[in-house]
C-alpha positions as CSV (number, residue, x, y, z in Angstrom):
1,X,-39.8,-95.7,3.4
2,X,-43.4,-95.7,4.8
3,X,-46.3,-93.7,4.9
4,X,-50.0,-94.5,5.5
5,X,-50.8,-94.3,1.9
6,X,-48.0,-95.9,0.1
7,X,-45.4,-98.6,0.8
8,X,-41.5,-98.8,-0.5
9,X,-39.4,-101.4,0.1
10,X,-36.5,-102.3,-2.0
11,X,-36.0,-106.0,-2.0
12,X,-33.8,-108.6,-4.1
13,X,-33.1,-105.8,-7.0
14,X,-36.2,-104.6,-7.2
15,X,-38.4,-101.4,-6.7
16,X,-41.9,-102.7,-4.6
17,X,-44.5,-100.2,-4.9
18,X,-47.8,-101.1,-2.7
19,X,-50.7,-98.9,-2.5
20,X,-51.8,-98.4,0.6
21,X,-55.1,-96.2,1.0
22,X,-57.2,-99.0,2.4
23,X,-60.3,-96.3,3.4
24,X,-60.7,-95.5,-0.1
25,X,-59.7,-98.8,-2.3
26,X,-56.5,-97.1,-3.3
27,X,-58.4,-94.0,-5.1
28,X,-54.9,-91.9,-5.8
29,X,-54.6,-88.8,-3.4
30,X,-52.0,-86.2,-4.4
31,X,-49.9,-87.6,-1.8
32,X,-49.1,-91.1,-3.4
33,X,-48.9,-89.2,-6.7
34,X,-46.3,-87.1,-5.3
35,X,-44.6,-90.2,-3.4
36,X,-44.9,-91.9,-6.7
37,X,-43.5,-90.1,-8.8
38,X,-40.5,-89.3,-6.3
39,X,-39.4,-92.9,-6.1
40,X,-39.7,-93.8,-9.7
41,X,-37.5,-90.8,-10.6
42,X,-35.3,-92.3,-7.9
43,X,-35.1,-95.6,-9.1
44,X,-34.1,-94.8,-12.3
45,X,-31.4,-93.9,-12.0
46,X,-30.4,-96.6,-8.8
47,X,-28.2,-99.3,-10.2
48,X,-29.1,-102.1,-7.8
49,X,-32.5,-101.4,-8.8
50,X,-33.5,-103.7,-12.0
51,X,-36.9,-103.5,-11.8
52,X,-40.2,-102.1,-10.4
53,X,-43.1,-103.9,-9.1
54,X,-46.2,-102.4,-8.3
55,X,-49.2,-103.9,-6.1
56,X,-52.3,-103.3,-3.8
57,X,-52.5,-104.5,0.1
58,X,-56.3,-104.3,-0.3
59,X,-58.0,-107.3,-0.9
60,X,-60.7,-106.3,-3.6
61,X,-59.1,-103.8,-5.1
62,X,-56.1,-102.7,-6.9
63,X,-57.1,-98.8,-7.4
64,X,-60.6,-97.2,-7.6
65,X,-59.3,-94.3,-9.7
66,X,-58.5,-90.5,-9.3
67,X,-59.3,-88.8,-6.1
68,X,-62.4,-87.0,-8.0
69,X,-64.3,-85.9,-4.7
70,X,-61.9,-83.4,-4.0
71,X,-61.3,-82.2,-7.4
72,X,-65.2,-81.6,-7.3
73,X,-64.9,-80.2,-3.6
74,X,-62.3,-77.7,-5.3
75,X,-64.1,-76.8,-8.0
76,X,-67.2,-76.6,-6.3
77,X,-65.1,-73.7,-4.2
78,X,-63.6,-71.9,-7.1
79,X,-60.3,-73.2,-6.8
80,X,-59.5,-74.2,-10.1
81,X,-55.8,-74.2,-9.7
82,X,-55.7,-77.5,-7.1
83,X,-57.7,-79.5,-10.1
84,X,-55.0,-78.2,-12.4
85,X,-51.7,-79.5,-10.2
86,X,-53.3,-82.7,-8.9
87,X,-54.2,-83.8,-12.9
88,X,-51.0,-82.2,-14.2
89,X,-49.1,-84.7,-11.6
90,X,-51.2,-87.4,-12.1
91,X,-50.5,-87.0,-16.1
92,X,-47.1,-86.6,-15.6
93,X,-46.7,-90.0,-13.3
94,X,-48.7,-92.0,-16.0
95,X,-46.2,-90.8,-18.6
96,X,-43.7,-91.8,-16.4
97,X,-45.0,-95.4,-16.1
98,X,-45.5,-95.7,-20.0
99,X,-42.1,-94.2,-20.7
100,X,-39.9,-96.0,-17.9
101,X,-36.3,-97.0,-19.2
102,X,-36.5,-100.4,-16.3
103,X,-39.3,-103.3,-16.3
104,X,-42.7,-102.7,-14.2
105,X,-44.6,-105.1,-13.5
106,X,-48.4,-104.6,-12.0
107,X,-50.7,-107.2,-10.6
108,X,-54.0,-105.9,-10.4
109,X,-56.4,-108.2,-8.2
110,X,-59.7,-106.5,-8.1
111,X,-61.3,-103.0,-8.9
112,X,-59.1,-101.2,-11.6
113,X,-60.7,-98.2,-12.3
114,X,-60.3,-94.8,-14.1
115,X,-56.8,-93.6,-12.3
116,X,-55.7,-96.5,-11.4
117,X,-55.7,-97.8,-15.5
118,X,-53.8,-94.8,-16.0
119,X,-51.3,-96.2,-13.4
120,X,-50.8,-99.6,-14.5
121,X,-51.8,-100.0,-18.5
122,X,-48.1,-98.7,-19.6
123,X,-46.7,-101.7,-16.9
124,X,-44.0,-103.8,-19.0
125,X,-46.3,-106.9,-17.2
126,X,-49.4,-105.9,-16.8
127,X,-51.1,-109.3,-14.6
128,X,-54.0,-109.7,-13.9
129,X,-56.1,-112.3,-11.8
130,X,-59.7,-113.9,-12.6
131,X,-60.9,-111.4,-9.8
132,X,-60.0,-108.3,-11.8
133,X,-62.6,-105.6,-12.6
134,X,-61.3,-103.1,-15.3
135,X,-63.5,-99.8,-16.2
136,X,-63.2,-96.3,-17.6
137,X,-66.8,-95.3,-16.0
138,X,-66.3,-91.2,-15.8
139,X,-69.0,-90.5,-18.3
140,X,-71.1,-91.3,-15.0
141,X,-69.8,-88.7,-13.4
142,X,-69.5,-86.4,-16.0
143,X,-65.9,-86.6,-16.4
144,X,-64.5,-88.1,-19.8
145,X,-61.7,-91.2,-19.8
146,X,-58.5,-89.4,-19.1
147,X,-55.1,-91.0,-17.4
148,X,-53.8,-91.5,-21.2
149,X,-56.8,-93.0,-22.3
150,X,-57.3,-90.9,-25.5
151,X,-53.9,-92.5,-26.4
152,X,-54.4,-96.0,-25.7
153,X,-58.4,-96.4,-26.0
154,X,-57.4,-95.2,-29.9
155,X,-55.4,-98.1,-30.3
156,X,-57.6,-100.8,-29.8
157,X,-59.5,-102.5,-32.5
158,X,-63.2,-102.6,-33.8
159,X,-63.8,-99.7,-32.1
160,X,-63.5,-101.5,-29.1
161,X,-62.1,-98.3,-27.3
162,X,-65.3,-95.7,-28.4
163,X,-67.3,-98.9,-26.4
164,X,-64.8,-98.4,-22.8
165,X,-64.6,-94.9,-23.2
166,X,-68.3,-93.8,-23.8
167,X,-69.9,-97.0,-22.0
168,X,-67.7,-97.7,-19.6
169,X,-68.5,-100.9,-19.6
170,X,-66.2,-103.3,-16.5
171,X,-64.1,-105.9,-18.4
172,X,-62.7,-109.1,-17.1
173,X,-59.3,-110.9,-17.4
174,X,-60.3,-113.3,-20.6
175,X,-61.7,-109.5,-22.2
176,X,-58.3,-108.0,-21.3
177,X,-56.3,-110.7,-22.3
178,X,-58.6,-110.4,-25.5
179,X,-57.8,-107.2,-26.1
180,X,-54.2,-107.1,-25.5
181,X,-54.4,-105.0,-22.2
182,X,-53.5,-107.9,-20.0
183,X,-49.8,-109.6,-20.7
184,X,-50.7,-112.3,-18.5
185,X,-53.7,-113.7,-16.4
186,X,-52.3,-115.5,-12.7
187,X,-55.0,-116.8,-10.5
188,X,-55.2,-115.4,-6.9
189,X,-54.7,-118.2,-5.0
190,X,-51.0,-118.7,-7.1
191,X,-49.8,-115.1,-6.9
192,X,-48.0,-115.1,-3.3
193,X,-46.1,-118.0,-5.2
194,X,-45.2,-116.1,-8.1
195,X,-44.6,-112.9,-5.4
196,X,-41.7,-115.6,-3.7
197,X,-40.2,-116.3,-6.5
198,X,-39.8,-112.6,-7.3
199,X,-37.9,-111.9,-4.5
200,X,-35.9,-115.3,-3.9
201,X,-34.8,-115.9,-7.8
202,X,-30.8,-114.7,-8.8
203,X,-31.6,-112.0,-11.7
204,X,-28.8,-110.4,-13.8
205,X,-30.0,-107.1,-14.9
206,X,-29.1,-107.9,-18.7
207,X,-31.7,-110.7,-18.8
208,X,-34.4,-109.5,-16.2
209,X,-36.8,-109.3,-19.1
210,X,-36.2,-112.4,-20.2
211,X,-36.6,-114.2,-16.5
212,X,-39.7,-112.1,-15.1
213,X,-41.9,-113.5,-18.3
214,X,-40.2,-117.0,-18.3
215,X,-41.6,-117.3,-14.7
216,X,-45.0,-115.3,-15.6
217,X,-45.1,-118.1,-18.4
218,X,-45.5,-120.9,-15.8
219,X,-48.0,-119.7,-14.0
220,X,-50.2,-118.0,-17.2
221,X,-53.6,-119.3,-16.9
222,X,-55.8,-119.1,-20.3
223,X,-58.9,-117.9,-20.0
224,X,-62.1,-118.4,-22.0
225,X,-63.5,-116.5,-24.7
226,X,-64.4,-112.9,-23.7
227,X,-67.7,-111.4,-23.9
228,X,-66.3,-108.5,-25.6
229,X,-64.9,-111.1,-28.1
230,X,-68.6,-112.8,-28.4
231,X,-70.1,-109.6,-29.1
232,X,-67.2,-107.9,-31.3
233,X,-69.1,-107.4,-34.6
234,X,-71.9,-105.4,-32.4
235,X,-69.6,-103.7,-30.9
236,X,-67.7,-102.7,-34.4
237,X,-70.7,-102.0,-36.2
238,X,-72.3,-100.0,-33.7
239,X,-69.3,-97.9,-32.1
240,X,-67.9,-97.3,-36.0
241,X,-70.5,-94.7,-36.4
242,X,-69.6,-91.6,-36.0
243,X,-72.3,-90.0,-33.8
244,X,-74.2,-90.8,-30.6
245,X,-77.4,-90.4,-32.6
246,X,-75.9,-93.0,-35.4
247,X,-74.9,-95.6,-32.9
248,X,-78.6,-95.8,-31.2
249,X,-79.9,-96.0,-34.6
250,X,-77.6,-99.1,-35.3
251,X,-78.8,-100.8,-32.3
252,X,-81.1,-104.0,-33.0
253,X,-83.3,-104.3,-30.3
254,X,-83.8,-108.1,-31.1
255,X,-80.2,-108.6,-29.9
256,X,-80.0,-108.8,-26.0
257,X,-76.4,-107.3,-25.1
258,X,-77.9,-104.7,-28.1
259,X,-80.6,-103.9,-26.3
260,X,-78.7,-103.7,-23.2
261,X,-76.2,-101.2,-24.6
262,X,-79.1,-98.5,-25.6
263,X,-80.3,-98.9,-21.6
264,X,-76.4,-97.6,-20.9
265,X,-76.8,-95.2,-23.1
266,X,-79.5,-94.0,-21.7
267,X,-78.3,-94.3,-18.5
268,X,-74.4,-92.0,-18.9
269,X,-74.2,-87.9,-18.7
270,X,-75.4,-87.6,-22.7
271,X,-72.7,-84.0,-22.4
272,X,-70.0,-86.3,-21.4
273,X,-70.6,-88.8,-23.5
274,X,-70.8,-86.4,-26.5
275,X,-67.2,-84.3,-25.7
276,X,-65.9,-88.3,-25.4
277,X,-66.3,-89.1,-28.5
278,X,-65.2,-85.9,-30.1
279,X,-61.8,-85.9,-28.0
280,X,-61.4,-89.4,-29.3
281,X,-61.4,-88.5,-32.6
282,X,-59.3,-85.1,-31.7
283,X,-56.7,-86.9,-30.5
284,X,-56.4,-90.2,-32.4
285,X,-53.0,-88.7,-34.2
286,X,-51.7,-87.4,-31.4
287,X,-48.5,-88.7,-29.3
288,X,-48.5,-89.6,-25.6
289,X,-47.2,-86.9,-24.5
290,X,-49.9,-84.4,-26.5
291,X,-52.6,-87.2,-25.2
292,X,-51.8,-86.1,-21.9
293,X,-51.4,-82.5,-22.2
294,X,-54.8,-82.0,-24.2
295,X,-56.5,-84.6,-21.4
296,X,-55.3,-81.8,-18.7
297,X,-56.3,-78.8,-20.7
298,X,-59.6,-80.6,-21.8
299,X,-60.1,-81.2,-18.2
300,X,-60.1,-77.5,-17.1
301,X,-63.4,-77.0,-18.9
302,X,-65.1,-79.9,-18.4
303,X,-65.0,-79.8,-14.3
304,X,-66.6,-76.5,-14.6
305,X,-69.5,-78.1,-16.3
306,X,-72.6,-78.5,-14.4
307,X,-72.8,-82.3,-15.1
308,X,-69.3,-82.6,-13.8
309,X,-70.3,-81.4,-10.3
310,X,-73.8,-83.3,-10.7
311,X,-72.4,-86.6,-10.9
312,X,-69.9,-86.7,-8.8
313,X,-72.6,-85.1,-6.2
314,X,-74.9,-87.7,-7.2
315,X,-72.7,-90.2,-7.2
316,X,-69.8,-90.1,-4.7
317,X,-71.0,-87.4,-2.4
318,X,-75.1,-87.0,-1.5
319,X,-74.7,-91.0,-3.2
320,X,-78.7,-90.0,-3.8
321,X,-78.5,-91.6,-7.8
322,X,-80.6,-88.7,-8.8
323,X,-78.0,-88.0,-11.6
324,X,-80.3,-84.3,-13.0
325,X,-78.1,-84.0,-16.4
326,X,-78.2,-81.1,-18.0
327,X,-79.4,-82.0,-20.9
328,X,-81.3,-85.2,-20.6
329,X,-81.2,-86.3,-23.7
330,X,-78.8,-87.1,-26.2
331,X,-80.6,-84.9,-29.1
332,X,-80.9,-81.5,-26.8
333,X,-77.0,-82.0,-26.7
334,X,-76.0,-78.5,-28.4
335,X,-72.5,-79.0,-30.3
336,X,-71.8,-75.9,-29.9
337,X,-71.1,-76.6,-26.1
338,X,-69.5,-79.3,-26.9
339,X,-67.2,-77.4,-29.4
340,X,-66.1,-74.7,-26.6
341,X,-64.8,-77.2,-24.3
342,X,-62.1,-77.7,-27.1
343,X,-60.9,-74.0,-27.0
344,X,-57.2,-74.7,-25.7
345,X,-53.6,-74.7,-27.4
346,X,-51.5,-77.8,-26.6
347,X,-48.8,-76.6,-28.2
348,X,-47.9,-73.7,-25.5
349,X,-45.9,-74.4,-22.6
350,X,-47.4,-76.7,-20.5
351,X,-47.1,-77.6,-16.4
352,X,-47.0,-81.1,-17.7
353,X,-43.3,-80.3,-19.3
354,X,-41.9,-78.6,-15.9
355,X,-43.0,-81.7,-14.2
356,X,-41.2,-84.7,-16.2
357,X,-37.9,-82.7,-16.5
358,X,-36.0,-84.4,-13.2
359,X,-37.2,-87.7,-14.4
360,X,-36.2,-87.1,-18.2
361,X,-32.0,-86.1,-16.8
């Protein structure tokens, strides 16, 4: 099965997966979250099917993230109920991914951003190569790091995930490998070896596990120590504070990535990066599945917000940089703002539930 934005094939056992949306470095459209989605639920329950392997066919990039321009071109529109669906959808395919019964494996060579996280962090294998750029960058735009990321940015250490999901700093292989996002690290030029053997080996479905990382083994190249790993007790000291005004007071401007960070601060929607870090800490209890459904509640408020539709103006649609924030400055952000963006109920019945019941039969 074909279309111009995603590529199935079914080959030796398993499940092939290949994005396909060259024009717009894989950015996911509701149209490969909707083809998605269809063929995982397929696949699980396909008994020649052992596994799932997920890749790019562009050559810089393995997926630039959700397909924000048109939520903004909705919202900008009044048509809050296309935002809604396309989220809901996107939610419910990442869940999907986390929760899937058969191995995935992902090889992300390139651009990895926002959405296309989402997509590939619950992966069984998740590979990457030396080439890989990995960021949660929405507080640019306005947006907050959704895709599952108040779930899993919560579970890394030293405050490490307050850093990616406030910053949005872009993180290589050795940081992923670091952190324990990336299973393995495979140089480019040896994937399309690794790919052959994929689809040439003999694999019995009881030990498919235990075969896919014997051969990911082989070919794991170690990296070298990771700038977030250089900079970790920064990083912890600054990002355990518990406000935005704390952490810029905790910066020592005698220490160059230090002084760097205060310029990023300086530089992200100070509204976004405020409801960030309180949904971080609203949700740092909270299952996957409530993760999801508060990220696609949360998310009907904040598109509505004037820095939303700034930034992604700014950024991905007049592409002028102007970035006018309303407020400016980290201090003029009034909680109470930030509060009512939090007025929601995850506990009534959600979209998200309708959409996972054919793959949860």
């Amino acid at each position: 099965m074909t279309s111009n934005q995603i590529i199935i094939e079914e080959k030796n056992h398993i499940g092939w997966i290949k994005l396909n949306r060259l024009n717009a470095l894989n950015a996911l459209s509701l149209e490969m979250i909707n083809t998605i989605t269809h063929t995982l639920i397929k696949w699980k329950n396909q008994d020649d099917i052992y596994m799932v392997y997920l890749s790019s066919n562009h050559p810089k990039s393995f997926c630039a993230g959700g397909d924000v321009k048109s939520l903004y071109e909705h919202s900008i529109n009044h048509d809050h109920e296309y935002p809604k669906v396309y989220l809901s959808k996107q939610y419910a395919m990442d869940y999907m991914i986390q929760t899937y019964p058969k191995p995935i494996l992902t090889y992300i060579d390139g651009y990895v951003f926002g959405g296309g996280v989402g997509l590939s962090i619950g992966s069984t294998y998740f590979v990457v190569s030396e080439r890989v750029k990995f960021a949660m960058p929405e507080t640019k735009i306005g947006f907050f790091p959704d895709v599952g990321a108040s779930y899993f940015l919560n579970q890394l250490p030293h405050h490490v995930g307050k850093y990616i999901g406030i910053l949005g700093p872009v993180l290589t292989s050795n940081d992923l490998f670091y952190l324990n996002i990336a299973d393995y690290v495979v140089i480019h030029n040896q994937w399309l070896e690794v790919e052959e053997a994929l689809f040439s080996l003999k694999f019995n479905n009881n030990n498919i596990k235990e075969d896919v990382s014997m051969l990911l083994d082989k070919f794991h190249h170690f990296g070298h120590t990771s700038d977030i790993e250089k900079h970790i007790v920064s990083i912890d000291n600054i990002f355990s504070k518990s406000t935005l005004n704390e952490m810029m007071q905790a910066i020592d401007l005698d220490n160059p990535f230090e002084k760097e960070l205060k310029s990023k601060f300086l530089e992200m929607s100070p509204s976004a990066m405020s409801f960030t870090l309180e949904m971080l800490e609203r949700t740092r209890h909270l299952s996957l599945l409530e993760c999801f459904k508060f990220e696609q509640l949360f998310s009907e408020h904040v598109i509505k917000t004037h820095d939303f539709k700034e930034g992604v103006r700014s950024l991905l649609v007049d592409k002028d940089q102007r970035f006018d924030y309303q407020p400016q400055k980290i201090n003029d952000v009034n909680p109470v703002d930030i509060y009512a963006l939090f007025n929601f109920d995850i506990e009534k019945p959600h979209l998200i539930d309708e959409l996972i019941k054919p793959y949860e039969k």
